[in-house]
N, C-alpha and C positions, 0 to 999 in steps of 0.2 A: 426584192429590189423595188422601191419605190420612186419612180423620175414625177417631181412636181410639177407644176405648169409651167415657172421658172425652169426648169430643165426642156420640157418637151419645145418651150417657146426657144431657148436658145438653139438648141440643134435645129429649127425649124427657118430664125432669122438665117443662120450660115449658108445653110442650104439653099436660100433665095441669094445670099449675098456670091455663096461658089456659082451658081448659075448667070449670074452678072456680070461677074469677075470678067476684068481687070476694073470696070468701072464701077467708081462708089458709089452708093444707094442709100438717099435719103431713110431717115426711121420710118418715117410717115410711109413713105411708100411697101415697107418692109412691113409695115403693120395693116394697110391694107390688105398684100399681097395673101398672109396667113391669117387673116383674120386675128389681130392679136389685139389686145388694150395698147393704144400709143403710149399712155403715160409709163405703163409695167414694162416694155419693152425696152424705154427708155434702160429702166432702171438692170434689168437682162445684158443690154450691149455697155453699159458700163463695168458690168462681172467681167465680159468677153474682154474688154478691152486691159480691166486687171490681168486678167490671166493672159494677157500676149496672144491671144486667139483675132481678134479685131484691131483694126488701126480704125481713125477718125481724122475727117479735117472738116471747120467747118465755114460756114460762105455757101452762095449761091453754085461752085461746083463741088462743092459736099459731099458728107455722105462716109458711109463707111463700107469697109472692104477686108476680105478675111487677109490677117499677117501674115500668111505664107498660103503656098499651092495649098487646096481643099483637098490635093492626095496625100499632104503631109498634116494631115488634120481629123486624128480618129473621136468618133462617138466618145469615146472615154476622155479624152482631152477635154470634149465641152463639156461632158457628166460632172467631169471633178474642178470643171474652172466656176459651173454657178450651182453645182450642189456638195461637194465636197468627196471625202473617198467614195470609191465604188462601195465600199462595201462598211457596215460598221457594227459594231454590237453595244447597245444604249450607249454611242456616240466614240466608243474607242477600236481602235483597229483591231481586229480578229487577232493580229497573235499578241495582245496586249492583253489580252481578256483570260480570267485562270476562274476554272471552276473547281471546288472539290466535289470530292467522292465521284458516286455516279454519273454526274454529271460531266465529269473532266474530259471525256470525249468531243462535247461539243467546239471544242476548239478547231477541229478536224475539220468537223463538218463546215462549220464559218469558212477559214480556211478554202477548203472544197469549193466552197460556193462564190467568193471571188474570184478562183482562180478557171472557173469557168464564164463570171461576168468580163472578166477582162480577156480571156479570149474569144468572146462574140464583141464585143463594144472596143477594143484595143484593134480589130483586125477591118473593122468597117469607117471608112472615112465617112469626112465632107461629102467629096466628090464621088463618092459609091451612090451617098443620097441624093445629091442633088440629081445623077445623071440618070436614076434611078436602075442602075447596074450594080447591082448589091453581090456579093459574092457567093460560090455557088454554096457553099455553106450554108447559107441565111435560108437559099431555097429550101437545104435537106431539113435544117429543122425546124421551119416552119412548115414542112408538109406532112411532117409527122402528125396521125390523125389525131393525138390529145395534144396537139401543140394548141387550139383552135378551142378547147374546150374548157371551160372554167371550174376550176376545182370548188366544191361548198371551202366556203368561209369559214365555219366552223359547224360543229355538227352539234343536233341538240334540239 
């Protein structure tokens, strides 16, 4: 899985904005808050706002604010509102994808490996992150001791 800056910056605005919540929050202020590029952010909370995740109004009491509770608002919802599926194989959905011969397995494994993204990112909200009460799940496996540890890129 890859989350671009675009993704990391989305889930990072919600989370300041669940933490605000009920009151809307200027961009400006959002893009301090995280250190983010104003102008890219901009362009981040108009995905949010596509995908029904962010409302807006604008005027001097402005601002934006997430479209529903931040407990009804999981990691995977923002992943796939400004980067697309969880998961893809060169850009089509895992059971869309046919290999032959030896290879025809991999389908499986794609497969396999969504359905473990969506349930760590499907089970964790907004409000898990912002309130930073993550579930105990999150703890068990990131404390796993190669959870921590970076696999070689390639070997060679």
């Amino acid at each position: 899985m890859h989350i671009t800056a675009r993704g990391d910056y989305a889930l990072r605005a919600l989370a300041e904005l669940a933490a605000a919540a009920p009151a809307p929050v200027k961009a400006e202020r959002l893009a301090a808050a995280q250190a983010i590029p104003h102008k890219f952010l901009e362009s981040v909370l108009a995905d949010l706002r596509r995908g029904g995740l962010v409302l807006s109004r604008r005027g001097p009491d402005g601002g934006y604010w997430p479209a529903r509770p931040a407990e009804e608002i999981s990691v995977a919802d923002v992943v796939r509102a400004v980067e697309g599926p969880l998961a893809s194989v060169r850009g089509e959905r895992p059971e869309d994808v046919r290999y032959p011969g030896a290879a025809a397995s991999l389908v499986d494994v794609w497969i396999a490996a969504r359905v473990n993204l969506r349930a760590v990112l499907e089970n964790i909200t907004i409000a898990d992150v912002a309130t930073g009460e993550l579930p105990a799940f999150v703890g068990d496996l990131a404390s796993d001791p190669g959870a921590w540890h970076r696999r070689a890129d390639h070997v060679g």
